[in-house]
C-alpha positions in Angstrom: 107.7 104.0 56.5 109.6 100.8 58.0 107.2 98.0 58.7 108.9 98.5 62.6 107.3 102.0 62.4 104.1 100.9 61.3 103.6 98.3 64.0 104.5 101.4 66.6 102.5 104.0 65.1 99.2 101.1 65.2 100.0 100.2 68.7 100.7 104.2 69.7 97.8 105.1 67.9 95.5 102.0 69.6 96.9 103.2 73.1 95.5 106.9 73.1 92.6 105.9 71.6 92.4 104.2 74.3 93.0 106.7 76.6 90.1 108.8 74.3 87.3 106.1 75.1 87.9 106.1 78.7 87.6 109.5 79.2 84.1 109.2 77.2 82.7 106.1 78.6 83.6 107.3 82.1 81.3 110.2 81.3 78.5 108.3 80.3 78.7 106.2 83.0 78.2 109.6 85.1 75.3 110.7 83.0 73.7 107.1 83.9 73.9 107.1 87.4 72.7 110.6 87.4 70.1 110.0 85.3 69.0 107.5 87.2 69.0 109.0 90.7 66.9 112.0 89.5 64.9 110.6 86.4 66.6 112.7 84.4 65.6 112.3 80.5 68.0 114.9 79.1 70.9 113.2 80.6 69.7 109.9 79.5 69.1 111.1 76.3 72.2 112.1 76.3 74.4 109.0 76.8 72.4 107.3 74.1 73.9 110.1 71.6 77.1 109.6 73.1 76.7 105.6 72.2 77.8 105.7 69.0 80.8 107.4 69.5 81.6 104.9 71.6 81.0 102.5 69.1 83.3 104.0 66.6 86.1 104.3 69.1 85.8 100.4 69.5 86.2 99.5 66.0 88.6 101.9 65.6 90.8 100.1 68.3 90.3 96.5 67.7 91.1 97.6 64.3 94.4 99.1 64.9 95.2 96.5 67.7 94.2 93.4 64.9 97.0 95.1 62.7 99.7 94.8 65.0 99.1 91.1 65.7 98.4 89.9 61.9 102.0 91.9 61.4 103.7 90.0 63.7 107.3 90.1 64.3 106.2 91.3 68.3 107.7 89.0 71.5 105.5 87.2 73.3 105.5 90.2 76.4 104.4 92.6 73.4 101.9 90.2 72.6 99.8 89.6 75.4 100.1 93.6 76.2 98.6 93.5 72.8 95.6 91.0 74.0 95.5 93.0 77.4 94.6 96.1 75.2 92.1 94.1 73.4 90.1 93.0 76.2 90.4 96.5 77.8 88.4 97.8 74.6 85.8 95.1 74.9 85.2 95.4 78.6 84.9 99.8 77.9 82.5 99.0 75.2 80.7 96.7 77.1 80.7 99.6 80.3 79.2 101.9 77.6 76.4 99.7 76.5 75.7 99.2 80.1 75.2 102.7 80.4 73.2 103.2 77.4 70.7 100.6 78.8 70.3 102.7 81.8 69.5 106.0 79.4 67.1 103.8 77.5 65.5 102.2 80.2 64.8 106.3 82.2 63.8 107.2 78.4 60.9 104.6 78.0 59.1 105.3 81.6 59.0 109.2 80.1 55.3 109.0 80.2 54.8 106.1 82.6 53.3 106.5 85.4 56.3 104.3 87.2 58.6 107.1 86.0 58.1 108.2 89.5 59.8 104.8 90.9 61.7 106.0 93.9 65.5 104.8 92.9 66.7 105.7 96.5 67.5 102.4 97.3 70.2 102.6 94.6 71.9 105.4 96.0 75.0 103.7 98.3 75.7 100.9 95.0 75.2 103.9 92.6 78.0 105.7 94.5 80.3 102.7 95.0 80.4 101.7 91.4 80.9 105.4 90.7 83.8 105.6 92.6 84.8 102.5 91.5 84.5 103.6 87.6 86.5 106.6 88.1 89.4 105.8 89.4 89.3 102.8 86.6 88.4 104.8 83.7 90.9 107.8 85.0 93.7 105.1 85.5 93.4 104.0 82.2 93.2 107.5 80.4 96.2 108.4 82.6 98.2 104.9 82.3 98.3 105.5 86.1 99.3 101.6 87.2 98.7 102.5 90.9 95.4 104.0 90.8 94.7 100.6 88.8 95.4 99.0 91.6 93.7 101.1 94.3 90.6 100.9 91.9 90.4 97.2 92.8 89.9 97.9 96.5 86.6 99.8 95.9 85.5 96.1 94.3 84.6 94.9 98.2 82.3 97.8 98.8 80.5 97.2 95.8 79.6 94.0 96.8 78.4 95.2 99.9 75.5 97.9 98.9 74.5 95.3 96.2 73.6 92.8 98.8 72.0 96.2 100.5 69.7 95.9 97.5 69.2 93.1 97.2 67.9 93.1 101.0 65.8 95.7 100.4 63.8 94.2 97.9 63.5 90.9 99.9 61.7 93.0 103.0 59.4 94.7 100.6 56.1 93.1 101.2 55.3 94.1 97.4 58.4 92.2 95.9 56.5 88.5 96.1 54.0 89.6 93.7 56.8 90.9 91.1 55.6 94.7 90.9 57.0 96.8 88.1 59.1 98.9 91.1 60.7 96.4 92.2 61.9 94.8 88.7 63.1 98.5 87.7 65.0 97.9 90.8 66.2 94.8 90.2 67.6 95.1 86.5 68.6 98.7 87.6 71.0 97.2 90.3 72.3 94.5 87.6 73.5 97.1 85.1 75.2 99.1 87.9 76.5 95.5 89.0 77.3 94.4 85.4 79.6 98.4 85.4 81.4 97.4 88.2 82.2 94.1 86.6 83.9 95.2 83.5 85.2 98.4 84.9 87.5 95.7 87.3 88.3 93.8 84.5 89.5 96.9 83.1 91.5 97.7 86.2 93.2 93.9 86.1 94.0 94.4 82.0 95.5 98.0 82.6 97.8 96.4 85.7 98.4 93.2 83.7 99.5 95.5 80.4 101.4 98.3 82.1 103.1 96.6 85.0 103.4 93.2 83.0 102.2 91.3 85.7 98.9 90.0 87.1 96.5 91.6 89.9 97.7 90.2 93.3 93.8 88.6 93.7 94.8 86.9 89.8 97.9 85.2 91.1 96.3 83.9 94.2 93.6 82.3 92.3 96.6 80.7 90.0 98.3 79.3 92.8 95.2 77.9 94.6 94.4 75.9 91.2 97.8 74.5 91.1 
């Protein structure tokens, strides 16, 4: 095999890999939201066997993706595809560690009594950075550059039901003290906050690597810092 070949076969093999660990963490980011509207312990369970599968699937693309580049021989547009696709896989594997914090956190209040926190406050950022995942995590299975970009639009709403939240626990008259609700509340809403995060980043690699450009919201920041 040609050393051309090679460096295709590595970057082909990188891309549906790729494709493979989107498809997985977009399912345990399902299982966590789930889990954590219903205090579900099977399904958090769950996503923490799934972690390490994840994991793999990381290594296994930063691996192949390092190849290419130490090959070299690639243009500079081949080359920051390449970076693209690496900061895709560390933004995924970040989105599946997020996840995997919400399993463990619904796994250690089993046999708490505050495993009967009421979560319903979570419900309208829950949904929003579920929407907002799947269309991200489908776009990048698929390679599907515009539902990339309509991902980015469901960015605005998230921002919305998190200050929602963070309202919430403002008017309740328990929140002053710090009780144990309202922090389960709190780092509850960061994870799902910290998903939305990377799963856009994800949405602005994908655009940046398939359509060779940058997010529209990217280049307006560029020109403003001209």
């Amino acid at each position: 095999m040609s050393t051309v070949e090679s460096m295709t076969g590595a970057r082909n093999d990188a891309a549906r890999a790729i494709s493979s660990m989107a498809s997985h963490v977009e399912g345990m980011v399902a299982d966590a939201i789930d889990a954590l509207l219903t205090l579900n312990t099977d399904l958090a369970e769950r996503i923490l066997r799934k972690e390490s599968v994840a994991n793999a699937l990381e290594m296994h693309i930063d691996h192949a993706i390092q190849s290419s580049l130490q090959q070299g021989g690639l243009g500079a547009p081949e080359t920051r595809r390449l970076v693209a696709m690496l900061k895709i896989n560390k933004d995924l594997e970040r989105v599946g560690d997020l996840a995997a914090n919400i399993g463990r956190g619904i796994c250690s209040r089993k046999d708490d009594a505050r495993s009967r926190q009421d979560f319903s406050s979570l419900q309208p950022l829950a949904i929003a950075v579920s929407h907002l995942a799947k269309k991200t995590l489908r776009a990048l299975a698929r390679h599907d550059l515009m539902l990339a970009t309509n991902a980015l639009g469901e960015t605005t709403r998230v921002d919305a039901y998190r200050d929602h939240v963070l309202h919430h626990l403002q008017q309740n008259p328990e929140g002053k003290a710090g009780h144990p609700g309202n922090l389960d509340l709190l780092v509850a809403s960061r994870y799902l906050e910290q998903i939305a995060d990377h799963c856009s980043n994800v949405a602005e690699g994908l655009i940046f690597w398939l359509g060779g450009r940058k997010p529209c919201s990217e280049e307006g920041k560029s020109r403003m810092a001209v």
